[in-house]
N, C-alpha and C positions, 0 to 999 in steps of 0.2 A: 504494500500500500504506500508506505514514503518513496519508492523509486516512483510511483504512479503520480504521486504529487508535485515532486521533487520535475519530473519530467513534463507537466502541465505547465506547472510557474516557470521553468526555465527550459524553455525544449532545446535548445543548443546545447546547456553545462549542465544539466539535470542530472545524466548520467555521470558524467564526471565527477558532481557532486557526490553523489549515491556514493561509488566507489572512493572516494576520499571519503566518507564516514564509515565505509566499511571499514578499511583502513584504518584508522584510528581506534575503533570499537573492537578490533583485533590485537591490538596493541595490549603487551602485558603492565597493567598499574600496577605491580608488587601490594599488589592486597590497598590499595588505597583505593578510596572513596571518592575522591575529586580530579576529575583528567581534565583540562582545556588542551587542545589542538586549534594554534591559527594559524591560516594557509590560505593564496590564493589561487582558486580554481578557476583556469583562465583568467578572465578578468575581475572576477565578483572575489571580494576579501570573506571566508568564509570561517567561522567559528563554530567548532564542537565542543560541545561541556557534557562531561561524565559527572551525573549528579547521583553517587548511591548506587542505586542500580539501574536510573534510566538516561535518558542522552537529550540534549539541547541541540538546537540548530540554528544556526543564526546567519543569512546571506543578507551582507551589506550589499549599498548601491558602489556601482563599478569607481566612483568617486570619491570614495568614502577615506574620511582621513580623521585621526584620533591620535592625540602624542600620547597614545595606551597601546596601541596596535604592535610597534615593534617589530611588524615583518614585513619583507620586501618581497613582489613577486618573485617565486623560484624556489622558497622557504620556506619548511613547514617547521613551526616551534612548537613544539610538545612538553607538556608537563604535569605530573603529580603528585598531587599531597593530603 
C-alpha cells in the first residue's frame, strides 16, 4: 500500500522512494529505538524516522532548505539512538 501511494504522489521518484525506505528499515539499529535517515532521492530531500516500532516519512519540496538538514545531494546520513 505505501509503494501505491508513494507512486500516486510522486510517479517519477515514488519508487525510488519506496526502495530508499526499504533500505533504511533494513538497516540494523543495534537494538535502538530511534533511527533518522536523511537522503536525497533524486531531487526531493527525503527523511525517514524509526519511531519504536513504526516508520515516518517525510518528502520535502525539491527547494527545501533548513540549516538542520546537513546533507548534500549524493549522501545518505544515518543515525541511532
Amino acid at each position: 500500500e505505501l509503494k501505491q501511494i508513494l507512486r500516486q504522489r510522486f510517479p517519477k521518484e515514488g519508487e525510488a522512494i519506496f526502495d530508499a525506505f526499504i533500505s533504511f528499515s533494513k538497516m540494523d539499529s543495534g537494538g535502538k529505538d530511534l533511527g533518522i535517515c536523511k537522503q536525497y532521492v533524486m531531487e526531493y530531500p527525503v527523511l525517514f524516522n524509526l519511531i519504536g516500532d513504526g516508520y515516518d516519512i517525510m518528502v520535502f519540496p525539491k527547494d527545501f532548505q533548513d540549516e538542520y538538514w546537513e546533507t548534500e545531494p549524493g549522501q545518505v546520513n544515518v543515525f541511532f539512538i
